[in-house]
N, CA, C and O atoms as a GROMACS GRO file, in nm:
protein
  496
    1UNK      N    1  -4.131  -1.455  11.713
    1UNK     CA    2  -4.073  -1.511  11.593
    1UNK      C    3  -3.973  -1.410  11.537
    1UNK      O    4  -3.960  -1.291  11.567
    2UNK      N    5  -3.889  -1.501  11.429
    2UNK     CA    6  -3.767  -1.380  11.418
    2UNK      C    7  -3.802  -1.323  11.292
    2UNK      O    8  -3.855  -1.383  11.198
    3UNK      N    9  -3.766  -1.196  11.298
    3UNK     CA   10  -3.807  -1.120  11.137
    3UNK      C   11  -3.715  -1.200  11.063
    3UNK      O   12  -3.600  -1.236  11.089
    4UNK      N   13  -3.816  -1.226  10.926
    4UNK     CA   14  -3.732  -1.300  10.801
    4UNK      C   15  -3.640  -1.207  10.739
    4UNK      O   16  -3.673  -1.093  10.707
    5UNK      N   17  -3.493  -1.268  10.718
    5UNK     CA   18  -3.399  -1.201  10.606
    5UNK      C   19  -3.448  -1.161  10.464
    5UNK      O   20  -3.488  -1.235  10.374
    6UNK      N   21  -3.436  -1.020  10.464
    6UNK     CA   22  -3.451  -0.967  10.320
    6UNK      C   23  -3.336  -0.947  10.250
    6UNK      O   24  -3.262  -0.858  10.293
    7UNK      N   25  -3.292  -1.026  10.123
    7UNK     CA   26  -3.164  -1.027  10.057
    7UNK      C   27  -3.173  -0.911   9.984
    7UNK      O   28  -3.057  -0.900   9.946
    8UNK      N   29  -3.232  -0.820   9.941
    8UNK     CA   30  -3.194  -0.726   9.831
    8UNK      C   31  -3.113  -0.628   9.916
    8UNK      O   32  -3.137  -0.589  10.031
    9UNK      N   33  -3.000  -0.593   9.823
    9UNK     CA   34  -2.889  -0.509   9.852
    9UNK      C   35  -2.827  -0.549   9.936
    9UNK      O   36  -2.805  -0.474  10.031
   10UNK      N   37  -2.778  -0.675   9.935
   10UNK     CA   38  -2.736  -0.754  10.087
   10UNK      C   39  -2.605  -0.838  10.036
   10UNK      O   40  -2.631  -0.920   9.947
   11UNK      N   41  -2.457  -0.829  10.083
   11UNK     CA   42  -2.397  -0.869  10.103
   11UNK      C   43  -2.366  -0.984  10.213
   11UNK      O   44  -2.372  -0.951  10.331
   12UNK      N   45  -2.335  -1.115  10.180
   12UNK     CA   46  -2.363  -1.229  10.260
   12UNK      C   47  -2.219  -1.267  10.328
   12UNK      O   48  -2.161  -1.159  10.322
   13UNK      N   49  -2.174  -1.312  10.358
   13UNK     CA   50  -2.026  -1.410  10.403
   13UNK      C   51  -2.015  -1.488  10.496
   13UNK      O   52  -2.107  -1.471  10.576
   14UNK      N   53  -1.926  -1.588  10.534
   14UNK     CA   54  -1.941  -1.677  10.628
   14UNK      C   55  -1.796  -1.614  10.651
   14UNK      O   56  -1.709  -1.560  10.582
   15UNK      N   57  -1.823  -1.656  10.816
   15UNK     CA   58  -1.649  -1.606  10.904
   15UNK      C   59  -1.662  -1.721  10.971
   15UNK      O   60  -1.766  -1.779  11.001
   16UNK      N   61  -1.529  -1.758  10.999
   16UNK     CA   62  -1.518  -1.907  11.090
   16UNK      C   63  -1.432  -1.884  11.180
   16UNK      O   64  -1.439  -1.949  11.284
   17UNK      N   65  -1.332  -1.789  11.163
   17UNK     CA   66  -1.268  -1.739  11.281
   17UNK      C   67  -1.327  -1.618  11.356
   17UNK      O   68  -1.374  -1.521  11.297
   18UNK      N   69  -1.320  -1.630  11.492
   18UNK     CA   70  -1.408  -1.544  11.524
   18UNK      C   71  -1.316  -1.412  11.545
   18UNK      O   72  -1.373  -1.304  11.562
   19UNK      N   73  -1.162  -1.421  11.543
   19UNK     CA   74  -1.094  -1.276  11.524
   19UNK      C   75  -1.089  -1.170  11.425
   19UNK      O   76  -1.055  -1.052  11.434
   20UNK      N   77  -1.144  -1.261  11.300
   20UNK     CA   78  -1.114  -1.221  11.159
   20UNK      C   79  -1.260  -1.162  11.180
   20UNK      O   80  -1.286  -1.047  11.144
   21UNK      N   81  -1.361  -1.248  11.244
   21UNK     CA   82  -1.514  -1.173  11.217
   21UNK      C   83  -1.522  -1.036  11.315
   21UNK      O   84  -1.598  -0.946  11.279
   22UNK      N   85  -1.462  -1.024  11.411
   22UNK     CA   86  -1.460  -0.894  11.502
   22UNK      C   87  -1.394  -0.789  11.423
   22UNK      O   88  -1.433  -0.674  11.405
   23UNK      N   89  -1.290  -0.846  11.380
   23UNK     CA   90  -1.216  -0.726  11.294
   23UNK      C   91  -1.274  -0.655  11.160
   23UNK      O   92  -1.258  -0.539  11.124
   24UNK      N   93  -1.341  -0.751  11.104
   24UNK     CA   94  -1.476  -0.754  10.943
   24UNK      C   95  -1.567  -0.649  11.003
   24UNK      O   96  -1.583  -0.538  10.952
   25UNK      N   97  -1.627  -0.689  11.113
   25UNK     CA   98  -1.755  -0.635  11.196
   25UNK      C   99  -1.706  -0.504  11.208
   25UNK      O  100  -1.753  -0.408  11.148
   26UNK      N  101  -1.599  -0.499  11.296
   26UNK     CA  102  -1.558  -0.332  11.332
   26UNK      C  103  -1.503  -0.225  11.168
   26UNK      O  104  -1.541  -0.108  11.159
   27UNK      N  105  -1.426  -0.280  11.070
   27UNK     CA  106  -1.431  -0.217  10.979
   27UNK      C  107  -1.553  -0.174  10.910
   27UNK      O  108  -1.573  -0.057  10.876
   28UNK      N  109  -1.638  -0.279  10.889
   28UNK     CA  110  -1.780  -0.285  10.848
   28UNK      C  111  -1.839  -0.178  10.930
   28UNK      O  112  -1.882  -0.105  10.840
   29UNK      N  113  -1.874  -0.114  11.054
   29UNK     CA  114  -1.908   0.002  11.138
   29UNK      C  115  -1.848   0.098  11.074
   29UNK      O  116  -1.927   0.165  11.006
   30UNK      N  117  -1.721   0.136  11.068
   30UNK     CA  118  -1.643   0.178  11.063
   30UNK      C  119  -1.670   0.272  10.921
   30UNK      O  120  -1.674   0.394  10.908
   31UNK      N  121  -1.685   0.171  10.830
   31UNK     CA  122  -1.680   0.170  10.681
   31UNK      C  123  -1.877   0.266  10.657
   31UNK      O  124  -1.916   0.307  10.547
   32UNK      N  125  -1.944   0.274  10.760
   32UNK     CA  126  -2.056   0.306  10.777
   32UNK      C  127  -2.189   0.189  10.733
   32UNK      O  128  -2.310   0.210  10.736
   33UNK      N  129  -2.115   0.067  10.693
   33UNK     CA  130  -2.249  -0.020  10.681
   33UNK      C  131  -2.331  -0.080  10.787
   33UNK      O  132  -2.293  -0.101  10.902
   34UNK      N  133  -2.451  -0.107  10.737
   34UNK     CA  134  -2.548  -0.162  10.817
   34UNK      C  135  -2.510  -0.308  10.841
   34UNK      O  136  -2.482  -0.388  10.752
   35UNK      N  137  -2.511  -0.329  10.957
   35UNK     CA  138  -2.486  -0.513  10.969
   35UNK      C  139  -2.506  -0.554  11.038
   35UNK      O  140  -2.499  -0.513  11.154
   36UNK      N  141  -2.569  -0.741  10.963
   36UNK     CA  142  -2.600  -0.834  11.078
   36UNK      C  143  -2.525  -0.962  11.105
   36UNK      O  144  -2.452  -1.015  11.021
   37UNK      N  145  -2.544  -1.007  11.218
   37UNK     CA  146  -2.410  -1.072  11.283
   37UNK      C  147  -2.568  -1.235  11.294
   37UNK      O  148  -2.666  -1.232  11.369
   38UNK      N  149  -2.535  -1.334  11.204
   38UNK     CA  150  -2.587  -1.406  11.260
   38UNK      C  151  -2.552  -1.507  11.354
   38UNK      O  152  -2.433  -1.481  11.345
   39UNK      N  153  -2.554  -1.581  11.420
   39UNK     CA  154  -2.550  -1.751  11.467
   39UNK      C  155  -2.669  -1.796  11.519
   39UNK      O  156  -2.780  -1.750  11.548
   40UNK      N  157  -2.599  -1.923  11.522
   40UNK     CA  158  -2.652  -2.010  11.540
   40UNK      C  159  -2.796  -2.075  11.520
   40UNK      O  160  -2.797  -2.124  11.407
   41UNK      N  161  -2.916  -2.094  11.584
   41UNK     CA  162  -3.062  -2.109  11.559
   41UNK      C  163  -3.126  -1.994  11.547
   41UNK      O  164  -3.223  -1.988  11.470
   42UNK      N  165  -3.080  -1.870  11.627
   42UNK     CA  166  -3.180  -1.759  11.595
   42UNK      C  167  -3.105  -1.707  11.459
   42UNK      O  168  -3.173  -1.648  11.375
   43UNK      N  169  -2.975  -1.728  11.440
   43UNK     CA  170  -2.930  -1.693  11.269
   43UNK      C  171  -3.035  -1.730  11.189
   43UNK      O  172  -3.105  -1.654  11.122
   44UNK      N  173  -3.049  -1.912  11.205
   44UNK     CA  174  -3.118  -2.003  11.126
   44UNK      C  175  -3.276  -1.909  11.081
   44UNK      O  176  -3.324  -1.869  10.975
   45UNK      N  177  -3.319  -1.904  11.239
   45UNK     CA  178  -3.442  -1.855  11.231
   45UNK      C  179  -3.489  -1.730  11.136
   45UNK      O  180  -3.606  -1.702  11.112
   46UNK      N  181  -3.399  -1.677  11.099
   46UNK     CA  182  -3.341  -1.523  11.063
   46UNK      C  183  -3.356  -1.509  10.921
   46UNK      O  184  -3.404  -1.412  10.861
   47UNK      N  185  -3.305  -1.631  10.867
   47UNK     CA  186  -3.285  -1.709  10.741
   47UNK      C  187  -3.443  -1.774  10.661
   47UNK      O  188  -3.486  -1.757  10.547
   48UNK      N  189  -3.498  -1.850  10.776
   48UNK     CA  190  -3.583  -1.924  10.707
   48UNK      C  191  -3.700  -1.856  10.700
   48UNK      O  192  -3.763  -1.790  10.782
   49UNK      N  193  -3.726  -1.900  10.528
   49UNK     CA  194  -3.862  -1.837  10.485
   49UNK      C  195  -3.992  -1.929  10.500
   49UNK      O  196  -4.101  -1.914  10.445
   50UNK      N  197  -3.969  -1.986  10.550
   50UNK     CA  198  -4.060  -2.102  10.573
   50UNK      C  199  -4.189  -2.034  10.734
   50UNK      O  200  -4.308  -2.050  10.763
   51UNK      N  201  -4.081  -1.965  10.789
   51UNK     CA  202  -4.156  -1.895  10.873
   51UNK      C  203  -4.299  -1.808  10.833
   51UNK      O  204  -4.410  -1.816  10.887
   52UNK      N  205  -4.262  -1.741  10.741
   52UNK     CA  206  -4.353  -1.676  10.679
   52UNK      C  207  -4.512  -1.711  10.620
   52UNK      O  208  -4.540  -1.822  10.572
   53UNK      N  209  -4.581  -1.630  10.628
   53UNK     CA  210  -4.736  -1.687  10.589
   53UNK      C  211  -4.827  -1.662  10.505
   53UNK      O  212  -4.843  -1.542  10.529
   54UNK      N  213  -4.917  -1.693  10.402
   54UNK     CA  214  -5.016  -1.604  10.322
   54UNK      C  215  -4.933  -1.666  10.193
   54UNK      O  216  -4.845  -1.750  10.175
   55UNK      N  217  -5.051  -1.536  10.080
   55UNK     CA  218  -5.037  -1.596   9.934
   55UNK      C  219  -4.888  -1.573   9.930
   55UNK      O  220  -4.829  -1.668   9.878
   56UNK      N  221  -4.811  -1.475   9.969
   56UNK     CA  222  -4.683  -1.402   9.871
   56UNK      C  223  -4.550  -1.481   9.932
   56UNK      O  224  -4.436  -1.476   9.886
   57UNK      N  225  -4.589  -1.545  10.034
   57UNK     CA  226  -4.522  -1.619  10.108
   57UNK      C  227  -4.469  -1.759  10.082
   57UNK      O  228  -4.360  -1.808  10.113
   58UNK      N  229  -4.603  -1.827   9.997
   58UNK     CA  230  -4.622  -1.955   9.917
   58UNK      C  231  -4.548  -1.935   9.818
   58UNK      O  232  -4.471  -2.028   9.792
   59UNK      N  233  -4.542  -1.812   9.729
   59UNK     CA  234  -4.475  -1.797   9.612
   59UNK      C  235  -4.353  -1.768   9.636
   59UNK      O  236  -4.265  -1.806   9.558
   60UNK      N  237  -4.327  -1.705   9.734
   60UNK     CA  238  -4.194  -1.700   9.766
   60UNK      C  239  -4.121  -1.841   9.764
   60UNK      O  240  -4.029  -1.867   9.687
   61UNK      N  241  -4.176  -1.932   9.862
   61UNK     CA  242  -4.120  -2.017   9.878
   61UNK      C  243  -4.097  -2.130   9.766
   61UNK      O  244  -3.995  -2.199   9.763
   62UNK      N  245  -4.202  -2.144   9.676
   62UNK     CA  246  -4.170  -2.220   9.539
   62UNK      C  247  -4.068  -2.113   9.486
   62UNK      O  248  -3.949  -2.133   9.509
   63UNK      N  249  -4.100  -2.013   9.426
   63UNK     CA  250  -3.979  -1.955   9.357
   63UNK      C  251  -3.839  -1.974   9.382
   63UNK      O  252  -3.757  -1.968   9.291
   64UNK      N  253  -3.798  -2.002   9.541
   64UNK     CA  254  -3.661  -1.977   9.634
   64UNK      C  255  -3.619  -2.166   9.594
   64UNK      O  256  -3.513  -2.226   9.573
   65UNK      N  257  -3.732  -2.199   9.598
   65UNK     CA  258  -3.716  -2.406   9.629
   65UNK      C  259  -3.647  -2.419   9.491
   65UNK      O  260  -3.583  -2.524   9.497
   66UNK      N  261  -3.629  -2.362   9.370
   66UNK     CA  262  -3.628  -2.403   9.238
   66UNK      C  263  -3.467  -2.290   9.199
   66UNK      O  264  -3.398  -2.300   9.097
   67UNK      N  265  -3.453  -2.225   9.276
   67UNK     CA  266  -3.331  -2.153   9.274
   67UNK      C  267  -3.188  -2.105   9.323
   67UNK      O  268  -3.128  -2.208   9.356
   68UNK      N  269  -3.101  -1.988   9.345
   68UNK     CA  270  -3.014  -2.018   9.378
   68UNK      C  271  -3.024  -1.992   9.565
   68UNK      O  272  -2.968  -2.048   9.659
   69UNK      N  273  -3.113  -1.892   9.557
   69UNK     CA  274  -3.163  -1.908   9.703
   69UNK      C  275  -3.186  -1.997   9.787
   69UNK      O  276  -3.152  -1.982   9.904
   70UNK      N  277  -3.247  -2.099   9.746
   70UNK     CA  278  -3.247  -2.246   9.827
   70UNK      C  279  -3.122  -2.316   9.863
   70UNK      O  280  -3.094  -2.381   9.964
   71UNK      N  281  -3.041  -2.282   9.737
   71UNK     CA  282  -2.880  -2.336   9.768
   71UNK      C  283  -2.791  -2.279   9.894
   71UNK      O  284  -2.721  -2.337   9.977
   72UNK      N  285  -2.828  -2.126   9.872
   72UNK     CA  286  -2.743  -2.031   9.967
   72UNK      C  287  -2.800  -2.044  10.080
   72UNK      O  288  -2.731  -2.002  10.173
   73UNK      N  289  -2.940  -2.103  10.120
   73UNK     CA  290  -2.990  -2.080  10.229
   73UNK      C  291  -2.901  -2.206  10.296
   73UNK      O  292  -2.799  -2.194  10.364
   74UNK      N  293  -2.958  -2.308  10.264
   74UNK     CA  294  -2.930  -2.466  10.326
   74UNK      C  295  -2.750  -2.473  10.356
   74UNK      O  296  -2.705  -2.544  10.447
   75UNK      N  297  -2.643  -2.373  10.252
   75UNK     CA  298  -2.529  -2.358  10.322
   75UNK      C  299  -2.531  -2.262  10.384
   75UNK      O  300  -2.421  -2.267  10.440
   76UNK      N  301  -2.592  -2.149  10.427
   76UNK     CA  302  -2.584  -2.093  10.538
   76UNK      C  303  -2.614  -2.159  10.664
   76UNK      O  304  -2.551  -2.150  10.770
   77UNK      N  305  -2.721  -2.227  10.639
   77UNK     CA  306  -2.775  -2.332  10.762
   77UNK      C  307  -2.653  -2.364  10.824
   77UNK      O  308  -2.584  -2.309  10.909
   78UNK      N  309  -2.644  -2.489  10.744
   78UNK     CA  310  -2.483  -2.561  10.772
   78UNK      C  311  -2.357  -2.520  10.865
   78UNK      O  312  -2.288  -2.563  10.958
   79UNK      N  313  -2.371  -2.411  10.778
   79UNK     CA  314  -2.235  -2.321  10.892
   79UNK      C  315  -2.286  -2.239  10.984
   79UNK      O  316  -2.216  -2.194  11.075
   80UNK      N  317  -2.419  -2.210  10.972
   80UNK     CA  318  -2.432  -2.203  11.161
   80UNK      C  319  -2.444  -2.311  11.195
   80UNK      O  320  -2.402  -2.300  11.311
   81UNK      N  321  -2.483  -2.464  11.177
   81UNK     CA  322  -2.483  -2.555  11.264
   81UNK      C  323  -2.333  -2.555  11.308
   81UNK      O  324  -2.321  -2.579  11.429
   82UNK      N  325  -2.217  -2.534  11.242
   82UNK     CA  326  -2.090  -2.573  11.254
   82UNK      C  327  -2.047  -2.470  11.368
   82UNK      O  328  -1.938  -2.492  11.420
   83UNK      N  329  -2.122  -2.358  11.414
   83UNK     CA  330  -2.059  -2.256  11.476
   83UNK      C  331  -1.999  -2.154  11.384
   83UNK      O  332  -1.906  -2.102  11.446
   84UNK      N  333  -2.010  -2.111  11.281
   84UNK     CA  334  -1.957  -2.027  11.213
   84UNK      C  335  -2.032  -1.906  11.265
   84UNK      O  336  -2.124  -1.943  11.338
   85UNK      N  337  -2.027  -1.804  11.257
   85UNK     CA  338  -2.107  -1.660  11.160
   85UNK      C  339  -2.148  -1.681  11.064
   85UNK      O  340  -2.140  -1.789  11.005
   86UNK      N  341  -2.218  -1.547  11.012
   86UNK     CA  342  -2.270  -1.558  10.880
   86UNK      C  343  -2.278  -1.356  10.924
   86UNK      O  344  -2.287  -1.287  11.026
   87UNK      N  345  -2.272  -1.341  10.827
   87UNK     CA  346  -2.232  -1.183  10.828
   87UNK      C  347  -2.303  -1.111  10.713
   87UNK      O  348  -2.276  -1.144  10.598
   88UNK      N  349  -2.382  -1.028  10.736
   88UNK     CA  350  -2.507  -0.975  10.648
   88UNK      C  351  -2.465  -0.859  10.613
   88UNK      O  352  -2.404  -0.815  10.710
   89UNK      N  353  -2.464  -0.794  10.541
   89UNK     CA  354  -2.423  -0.607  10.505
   89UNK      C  355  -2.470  -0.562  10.423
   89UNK      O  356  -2.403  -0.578  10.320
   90UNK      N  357  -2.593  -0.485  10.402
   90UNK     CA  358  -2.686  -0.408  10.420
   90UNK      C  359  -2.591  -0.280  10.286
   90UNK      O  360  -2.545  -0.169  10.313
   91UNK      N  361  -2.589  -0.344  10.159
   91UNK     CA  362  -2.495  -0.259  10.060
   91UNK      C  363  -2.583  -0.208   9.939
   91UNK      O  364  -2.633  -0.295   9.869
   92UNK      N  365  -2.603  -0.094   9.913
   92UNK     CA  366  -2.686  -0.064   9.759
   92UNK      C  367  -2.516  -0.140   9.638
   92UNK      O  368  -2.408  -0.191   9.669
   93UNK      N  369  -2.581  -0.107   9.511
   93UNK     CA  370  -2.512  -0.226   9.448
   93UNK      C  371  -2.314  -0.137   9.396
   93UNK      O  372  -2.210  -0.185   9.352
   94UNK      N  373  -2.358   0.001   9.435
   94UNK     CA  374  -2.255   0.092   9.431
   94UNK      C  375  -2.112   0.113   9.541
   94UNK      O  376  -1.998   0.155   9.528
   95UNK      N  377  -2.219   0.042   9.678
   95UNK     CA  378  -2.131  -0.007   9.797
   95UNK      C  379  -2.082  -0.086   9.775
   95UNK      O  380  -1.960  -0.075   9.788
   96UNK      N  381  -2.130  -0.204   9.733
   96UNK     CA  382  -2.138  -0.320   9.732
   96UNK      C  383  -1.987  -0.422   9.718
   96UNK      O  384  -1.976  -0.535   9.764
   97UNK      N  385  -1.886  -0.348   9.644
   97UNK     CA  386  -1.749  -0.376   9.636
   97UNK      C  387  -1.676  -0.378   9.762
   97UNK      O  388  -1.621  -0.474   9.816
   98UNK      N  389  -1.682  -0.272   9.794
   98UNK     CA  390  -1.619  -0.205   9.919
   98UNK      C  391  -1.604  -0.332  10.063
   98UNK      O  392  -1.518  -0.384  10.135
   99UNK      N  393  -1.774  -0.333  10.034
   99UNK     CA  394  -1.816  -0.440  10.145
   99UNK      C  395  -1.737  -0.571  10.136
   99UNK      O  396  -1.698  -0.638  10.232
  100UNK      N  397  -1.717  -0.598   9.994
  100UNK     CA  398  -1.700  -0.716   9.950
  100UNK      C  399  -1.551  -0.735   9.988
  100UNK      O  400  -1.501  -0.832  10.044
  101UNK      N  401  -1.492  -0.621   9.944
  101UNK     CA  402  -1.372  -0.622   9.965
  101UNK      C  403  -1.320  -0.662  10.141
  101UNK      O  404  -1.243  -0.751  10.179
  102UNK      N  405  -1.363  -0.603  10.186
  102UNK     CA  406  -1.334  -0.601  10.401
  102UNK      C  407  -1.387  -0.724  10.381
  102UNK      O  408  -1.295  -0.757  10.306
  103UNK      N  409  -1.453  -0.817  10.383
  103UNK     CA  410  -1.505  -0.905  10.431
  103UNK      C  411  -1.369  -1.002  10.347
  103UNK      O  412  -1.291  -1.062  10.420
  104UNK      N  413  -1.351  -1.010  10.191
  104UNK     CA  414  -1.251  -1.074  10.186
  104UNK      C  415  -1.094  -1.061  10.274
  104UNK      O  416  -1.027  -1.162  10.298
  105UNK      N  417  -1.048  -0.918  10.318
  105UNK     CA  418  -0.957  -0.907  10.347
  105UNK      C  419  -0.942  -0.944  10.512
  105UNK      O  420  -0.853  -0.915  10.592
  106UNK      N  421  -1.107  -1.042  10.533
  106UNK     CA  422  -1.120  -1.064  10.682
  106UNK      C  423  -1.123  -1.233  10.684
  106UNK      O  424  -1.116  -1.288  10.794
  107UNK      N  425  -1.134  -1.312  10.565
  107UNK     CA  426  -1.089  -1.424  10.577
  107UNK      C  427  -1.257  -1.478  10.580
  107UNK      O  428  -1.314  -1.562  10.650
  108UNK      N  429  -1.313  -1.376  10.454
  108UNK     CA  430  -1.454  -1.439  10.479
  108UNK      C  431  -1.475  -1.564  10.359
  108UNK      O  432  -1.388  -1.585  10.275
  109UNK      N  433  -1.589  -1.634  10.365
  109UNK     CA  434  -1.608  -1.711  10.260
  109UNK      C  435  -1.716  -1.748  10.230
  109UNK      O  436  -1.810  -1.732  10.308
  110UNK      N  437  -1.730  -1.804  10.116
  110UNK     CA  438  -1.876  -1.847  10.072
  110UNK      C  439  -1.942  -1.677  10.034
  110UNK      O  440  -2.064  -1.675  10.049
  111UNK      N  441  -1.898  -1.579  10.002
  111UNK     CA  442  -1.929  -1.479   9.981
  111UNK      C  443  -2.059  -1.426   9.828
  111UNK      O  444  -2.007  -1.446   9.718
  112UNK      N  445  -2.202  -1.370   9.821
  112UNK     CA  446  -2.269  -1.336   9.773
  112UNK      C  447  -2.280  -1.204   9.768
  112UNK      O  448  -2.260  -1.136   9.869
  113UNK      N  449  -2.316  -1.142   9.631
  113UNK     CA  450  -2.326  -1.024   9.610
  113UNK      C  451  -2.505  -1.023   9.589
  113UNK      O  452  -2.540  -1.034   9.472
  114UNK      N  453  -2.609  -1.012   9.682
  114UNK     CA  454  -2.789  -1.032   9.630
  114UNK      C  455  -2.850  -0.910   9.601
  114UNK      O  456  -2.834  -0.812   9.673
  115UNK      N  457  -2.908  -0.910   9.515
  115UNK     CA  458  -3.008  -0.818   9.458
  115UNK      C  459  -3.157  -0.836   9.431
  115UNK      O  460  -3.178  -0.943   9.374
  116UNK      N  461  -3.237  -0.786   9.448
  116UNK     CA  462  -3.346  -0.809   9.416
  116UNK      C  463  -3.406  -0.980   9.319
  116UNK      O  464  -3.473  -1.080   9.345
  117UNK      N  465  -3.335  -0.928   9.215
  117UNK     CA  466  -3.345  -1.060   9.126
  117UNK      C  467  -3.176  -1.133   9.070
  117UNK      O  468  -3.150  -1.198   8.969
  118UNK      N  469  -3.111  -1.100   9.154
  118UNK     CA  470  -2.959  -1.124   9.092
  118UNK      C  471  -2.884  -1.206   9.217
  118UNK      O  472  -2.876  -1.127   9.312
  119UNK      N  473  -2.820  -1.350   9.254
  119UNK     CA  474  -2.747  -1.373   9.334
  119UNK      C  475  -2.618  -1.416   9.269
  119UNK      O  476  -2.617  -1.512   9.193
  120UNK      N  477  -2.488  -1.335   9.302
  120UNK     CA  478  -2.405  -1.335   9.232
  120UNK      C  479  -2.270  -1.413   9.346
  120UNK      O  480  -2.253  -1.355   9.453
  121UNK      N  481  -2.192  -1.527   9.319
  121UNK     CA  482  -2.114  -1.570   9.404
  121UNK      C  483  -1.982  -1.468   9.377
  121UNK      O  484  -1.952  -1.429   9.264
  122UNK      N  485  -1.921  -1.438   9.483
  122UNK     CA  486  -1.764  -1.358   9.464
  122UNK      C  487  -1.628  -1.436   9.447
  122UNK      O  488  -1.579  -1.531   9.507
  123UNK      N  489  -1.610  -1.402   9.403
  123UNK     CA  490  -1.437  -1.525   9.441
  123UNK      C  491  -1.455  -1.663   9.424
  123UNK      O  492  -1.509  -1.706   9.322
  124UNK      N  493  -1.417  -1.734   9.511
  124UNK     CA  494  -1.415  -1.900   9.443
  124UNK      C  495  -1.579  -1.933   9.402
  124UNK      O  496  -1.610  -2.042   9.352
   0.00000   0.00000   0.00000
């Protein structure tokens, strides 16, 4: 089974071109962040908390069903069904611009700034 996504300190984006996402990816190295490259079903898998089991797991999942997390998840879904990426980066909240920035200047979208208790949309 695939380890579940942990959003805190996590920069999100969707890439649809896959030149713009090689070029994001390699600055992102580059830039020294941590990152994950999702697609497709094992993306999905990557994503869903539903996988998960036990008391903290249940609560997780009501808490996420009633918030903005449920939203961000089900369009992440989406655009891996479409073949997109989805591009993860691994930012404390001081990085967190930087990241934001390369990923816009890579033609990313649908972009999140997540925190512990904070999901913040970037740009449109």
């Amino acid at each position: 089974m695939a380890e579940i996504h942990d959003f805190d300190d996590t920069v999100v984006a969707i890439l649809s071109d896959p030149e713009a996402a090689d070029a994001a990816i390699a600055e992102l190295r580059a830039a020294g962040y941590d990152i994950e490259i999702l697609e497709g079903e094992d993306g999905k898998k990557h994503l869903d908390p539903a996988g998960q089991s036990g008391a903290i797991a249940t609560v997780k999942r009501l808490v996420n069903a009633f918030g903005d997390q449920y939203r961000l998840l089900e369009r992440l879904h989406a655009e891996l069904d479409e073949g997109n990426q989805v591009i993860s980066v691994d930012a404390e909240p001081e990085a967190a611009e930087e990241a934001v920035r390369i990923l816009q200047e890579h033609d990313g979208e649908f972009i999140w700034r997540l925190g512990t208790w904070t999901y913040t949309r970037v740009g449109e």
